[in-house]
N, C-alpha and C positions, 0 to 999 in steps of 0.2 A: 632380524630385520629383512632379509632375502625374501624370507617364507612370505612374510606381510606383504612384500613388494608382489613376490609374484600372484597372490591373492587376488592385489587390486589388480593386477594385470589381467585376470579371466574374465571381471565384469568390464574394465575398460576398454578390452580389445573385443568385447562381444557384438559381432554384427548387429543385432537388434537395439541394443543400449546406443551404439554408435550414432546407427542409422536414426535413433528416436533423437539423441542429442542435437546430432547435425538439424534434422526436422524442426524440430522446435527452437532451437537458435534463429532459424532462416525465418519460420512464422514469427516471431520476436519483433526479427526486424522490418517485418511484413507490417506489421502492427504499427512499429512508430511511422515508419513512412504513408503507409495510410492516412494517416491524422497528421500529416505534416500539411497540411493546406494553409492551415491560417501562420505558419511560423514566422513568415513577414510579419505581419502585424502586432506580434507579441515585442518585437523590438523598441516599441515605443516605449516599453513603462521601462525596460533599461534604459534608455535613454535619459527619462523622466529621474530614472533613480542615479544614473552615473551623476545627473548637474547636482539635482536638491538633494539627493542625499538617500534613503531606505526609508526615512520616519517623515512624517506629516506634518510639520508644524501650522500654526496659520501663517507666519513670515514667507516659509517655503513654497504654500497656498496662493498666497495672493502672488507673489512672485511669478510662480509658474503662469497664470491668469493673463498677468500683466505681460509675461513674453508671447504669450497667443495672441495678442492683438495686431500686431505686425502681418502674422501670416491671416488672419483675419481681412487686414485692410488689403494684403493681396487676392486674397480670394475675390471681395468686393470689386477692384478694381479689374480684374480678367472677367468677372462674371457679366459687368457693367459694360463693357467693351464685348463681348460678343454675343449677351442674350438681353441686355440691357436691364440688369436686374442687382440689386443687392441682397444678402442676408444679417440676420443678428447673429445666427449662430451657423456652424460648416455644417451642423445638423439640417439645419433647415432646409441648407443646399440640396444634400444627398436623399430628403423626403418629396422635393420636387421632381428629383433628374430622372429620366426616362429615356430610350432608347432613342430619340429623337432628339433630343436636346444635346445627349452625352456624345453626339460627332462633335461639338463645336468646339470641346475642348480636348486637348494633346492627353496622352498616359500620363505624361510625366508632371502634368496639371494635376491628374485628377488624384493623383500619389498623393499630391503633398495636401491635398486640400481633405484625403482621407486621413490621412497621417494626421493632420490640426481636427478632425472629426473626433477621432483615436483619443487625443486628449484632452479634448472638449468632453465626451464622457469620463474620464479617469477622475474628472475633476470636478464632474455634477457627481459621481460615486462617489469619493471623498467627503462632498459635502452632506449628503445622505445621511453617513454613517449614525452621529451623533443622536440624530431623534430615532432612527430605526433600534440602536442600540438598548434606547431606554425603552422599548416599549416592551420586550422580553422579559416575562417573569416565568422564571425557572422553576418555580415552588408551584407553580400552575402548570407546566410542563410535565412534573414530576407525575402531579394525580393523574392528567393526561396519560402518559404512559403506563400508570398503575390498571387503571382502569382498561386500558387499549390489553395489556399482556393479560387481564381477569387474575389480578394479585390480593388476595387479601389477609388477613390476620401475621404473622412475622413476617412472614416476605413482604408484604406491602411496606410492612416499616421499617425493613432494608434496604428497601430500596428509596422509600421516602429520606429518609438521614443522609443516604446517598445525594440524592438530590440538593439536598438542605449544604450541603458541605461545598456542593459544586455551585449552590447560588453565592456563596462569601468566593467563591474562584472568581464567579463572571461578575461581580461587583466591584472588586477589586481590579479585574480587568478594563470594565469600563470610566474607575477613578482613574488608574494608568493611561487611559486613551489606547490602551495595547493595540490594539484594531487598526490605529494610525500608521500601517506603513504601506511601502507601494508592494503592489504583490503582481501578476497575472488575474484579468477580470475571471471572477469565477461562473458566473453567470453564461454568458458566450463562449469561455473557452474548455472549464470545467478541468485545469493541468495536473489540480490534487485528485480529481476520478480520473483522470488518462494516466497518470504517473501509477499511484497507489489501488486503486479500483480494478483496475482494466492490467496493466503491466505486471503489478506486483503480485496481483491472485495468476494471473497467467503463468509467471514464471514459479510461483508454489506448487500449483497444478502439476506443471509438466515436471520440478524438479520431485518433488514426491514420488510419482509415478517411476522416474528414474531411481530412486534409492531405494524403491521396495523391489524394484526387478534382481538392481545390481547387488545388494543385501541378500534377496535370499537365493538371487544364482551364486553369488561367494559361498553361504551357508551351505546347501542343499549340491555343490558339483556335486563331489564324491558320491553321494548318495543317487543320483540321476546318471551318473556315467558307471555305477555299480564297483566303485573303486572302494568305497570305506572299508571293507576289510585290510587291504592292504595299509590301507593311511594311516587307521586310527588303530593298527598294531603295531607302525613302525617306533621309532624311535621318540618321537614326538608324542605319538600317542594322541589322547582325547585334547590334552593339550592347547592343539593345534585348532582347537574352535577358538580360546582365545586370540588366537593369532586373527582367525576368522575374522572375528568383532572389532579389531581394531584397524583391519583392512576394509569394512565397512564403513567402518568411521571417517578411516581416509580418504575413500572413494565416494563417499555423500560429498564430502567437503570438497574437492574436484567439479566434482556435475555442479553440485548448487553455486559455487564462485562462478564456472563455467557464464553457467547460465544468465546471472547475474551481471558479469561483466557484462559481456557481449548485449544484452538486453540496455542496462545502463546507459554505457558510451554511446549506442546505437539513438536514444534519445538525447541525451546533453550534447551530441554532435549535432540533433535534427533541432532542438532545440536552446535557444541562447539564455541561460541562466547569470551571466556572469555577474550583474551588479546586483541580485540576489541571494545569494547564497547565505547571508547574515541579515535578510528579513524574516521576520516572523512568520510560523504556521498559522497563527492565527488573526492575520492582518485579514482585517472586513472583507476585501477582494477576493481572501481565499473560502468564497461561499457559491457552492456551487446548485443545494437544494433549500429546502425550508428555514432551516439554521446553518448560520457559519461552524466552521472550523473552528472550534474552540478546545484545547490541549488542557488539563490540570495544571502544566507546567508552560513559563514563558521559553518555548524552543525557539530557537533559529529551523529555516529549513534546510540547512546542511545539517544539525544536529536531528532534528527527524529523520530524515533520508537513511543517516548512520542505523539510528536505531532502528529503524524497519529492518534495513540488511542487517544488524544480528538477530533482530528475533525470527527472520526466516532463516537464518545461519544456524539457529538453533534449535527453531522446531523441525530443520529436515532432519540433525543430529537426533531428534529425539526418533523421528519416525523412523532412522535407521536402526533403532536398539531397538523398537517394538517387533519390529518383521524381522530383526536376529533372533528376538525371542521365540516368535511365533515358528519361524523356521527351523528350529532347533526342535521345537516339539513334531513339527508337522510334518517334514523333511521330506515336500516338497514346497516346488517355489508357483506351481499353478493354484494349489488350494494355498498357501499363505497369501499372495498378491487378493483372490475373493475375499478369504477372509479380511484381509487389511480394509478392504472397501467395503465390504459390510458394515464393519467397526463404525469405519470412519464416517458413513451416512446415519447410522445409528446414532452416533454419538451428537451430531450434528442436530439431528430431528429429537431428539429424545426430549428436552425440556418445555417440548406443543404437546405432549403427551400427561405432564407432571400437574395432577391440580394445581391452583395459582396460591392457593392457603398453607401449602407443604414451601417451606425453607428449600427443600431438596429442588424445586424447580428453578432456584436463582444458581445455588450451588452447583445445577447442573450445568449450566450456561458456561463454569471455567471450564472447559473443554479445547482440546487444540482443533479441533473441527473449527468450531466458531471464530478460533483466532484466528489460522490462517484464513480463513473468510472473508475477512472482513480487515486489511492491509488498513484503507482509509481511514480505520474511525481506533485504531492506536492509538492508545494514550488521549484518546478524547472523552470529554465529558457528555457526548451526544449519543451515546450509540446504547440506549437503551436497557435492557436486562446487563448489558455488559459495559456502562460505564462507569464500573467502580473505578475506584483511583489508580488503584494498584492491580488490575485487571490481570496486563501481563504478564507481570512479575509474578503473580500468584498462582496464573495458570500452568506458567512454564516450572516452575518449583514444585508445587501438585502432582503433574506428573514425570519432572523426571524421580523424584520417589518410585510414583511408581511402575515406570516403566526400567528404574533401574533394579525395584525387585525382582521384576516379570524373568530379566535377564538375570539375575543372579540363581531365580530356581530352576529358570531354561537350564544354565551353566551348568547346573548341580544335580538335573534329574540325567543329565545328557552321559555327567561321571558316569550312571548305572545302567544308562540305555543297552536295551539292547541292538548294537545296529547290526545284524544280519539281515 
């Protein structure tokens, strides 16, 4: 256990790794605080969610309605009093105000009378949902995208069944009302592309880049400081690369929590989640482009959240066993790092290459290039070549196969290496 320890000790106490961790932690938080401008405003639908509740009902609906009328009739009556004007809606207020008018009323006015604006749309959106919902046909989407990616003969019909599987998902969901809860507008605020889009490819990005460095500077010291003679004739022997691999292990798992934390807390500080945590990822609100957020499965968004952070828990795990692999044969850590991004764009771009009539070009798509890519559309039914059901699970099974072979014949050619 010493030996492992002091392993991870040469990638974690490496200037470089250090310097890139500290680095990119600080742009992390660069990032949330940048996009912290509207975070007041987001406080409304907690609010909206602490009274009525996460879920939609109509009781809830007219309810909430019926208590904006109050701050309604104050609006009217300040507005009436200083510019001699009434409105129907606080919308209509804030469509007239101009720099001129807006002296006449105090901040602390124009708060509250935004803040009844805030939920005067939450509750034309609400109302929206139900015909917007129905006009979605999935099985027309489906050719849509068949024809959009140029799919024909089996792969088109893979991906059609696909489709056909996920219209009894959204049918079922819209018999459920699933859609009905309060979420973060997704339109204006976009929390599921700031959270999952933007934070969660950032921090794969940088935690990657950190496990291929720290992997194959563990792999590859000896061999760069011209020690492996000595090492791999002492006592331990060749041995001592499994120690390697498992000090890899340890130290992916280090950087990428690292990172993760610090990223995390950095947002659920800047942002107030609290009476959400056990609403829906696919409440109508959470629609940020063309289509909503719609999951195979009915998640909470703390159960999503979770599962984001292991499948990147896991796929940096895998990309530490590939650049063990690679470094073991390579033994260096400049040509392993190229080659790893080689791979890795390779991999990524390969299936715009694949005719659309070859099976091989849907097959190509489970890739971990594509997965970490694309954080937001986990476990969604929207994400094109790649909304099978079972997407991630299948990718991430796929290859730790076979990046656990790669490592087992690295392991095994390494026994007969020659390392002078």
């Amino acid at each position: 256990m010493r030996i492992i320890l002091l392993e991870c000790k040469k990638a974690l106490s490496s200037p470089i790794i250090l310097a890139l961790l500290l680095l990119f932690s600080a742009w992390n938080v660069f990032l949330v605080y940048d996009s912290s401008d509207f975070k007041e405003e987001l406080g409304v639908v907690n609010q909206i969610a602490k009274k009525y509740g996460t879920q939609i009902t109509d009781e809830s609906l007219l309810k909430l309605e019926d208590d904006l009328q109050p701050g309604l009739s104050h609006l009217n009556s300040v507005t009436q009093k200083k510019s001699g004007q009434t409105f129907e809606h606080a919308s209509d207020f804030f469509a007239q105000l101009n720099y001129e008018n807006q002296e006449l009323f105090t901040s602390k006015e124009l708060q509250s009378f935004y803040e009844l604006h805030l939920k005067e749309m939450y509750v034309g959106m609400a109302k929206s949902f139900d015909p917007t919902y129905a006009k979605f046909n999935i099985n027309k989407m489906g050719e849509e995208a068949i024809n959009g990616s140029r799919l024909s003969g089996t792969a088109a019909e893979m991906l059609r069944n696909e489709y056909t599987k996920f219209a009894t998902r959204f049918e079922e969901l819209k018999k459920n009302k699933e859609y009905m809860h309060w979420f973060f507008a997704g339109k204006p605020y976009a929390m599921h592309s700031l959270l999952f889009r933007t934070l969660f490819i950032t921090v794969l990005i940088e935690a990657m880049i950190l496990v291929v460095l720290s992997t194959a500077l563990i792999t590859n010291f000896e061999f760069e400081n011209r020690t492996q003679l000595v090492t791999y004739t002492a006592r331990r022997g060749r041995k001592l690369m499994l120690d390697k691999f498992i000090a890899s292990l340890i130290t992916t798992s280090i950087i990428t929590l690292f990172l993760l934390i610090i990223t995390l807390a950095s947002f659920f500080m800047a942002f107030d989640y609290s009476y959400l945590w056990k609403t829906v990822i696919s409440s109508g609100f959470n629609w940020d482009y063309n289509f909503p957020y719609v999951p195979w499965w009915d998640f909470s968004f703390l159960t999503y959240l979770l599962l984001a952070i292991i499948i990147s828990y896991i796929c940096m795990l895998l990309f530490s066993t590939f650049t063990f692999s690679l470094s073991v044969m390579l033994k260096n850590s400049y040509f392993t790092f190229i080659l790893f991004a080689v791979i890795f764009i390779a991999l990524f771009i390969l299936p715009a290459f694949i005719p659309g009539s070859l099976q091989l070009k849907i097959l190509a798509g489970f890739n971990l290039s594509s997965l970490v890519l694309n954080p937001h559309q986990w476990w969604m039914g929207t994400g094109g070549l790649t909304m099978f059901k079972y997407y991630e699970v299948s990718t991430i099974l796929a290859w730790t196969v076979i990046f656990a072979i790669c490592c087992y014949v690295a392991l095994k050619k390494f026994a007969k290496l020659d390392i002078s």
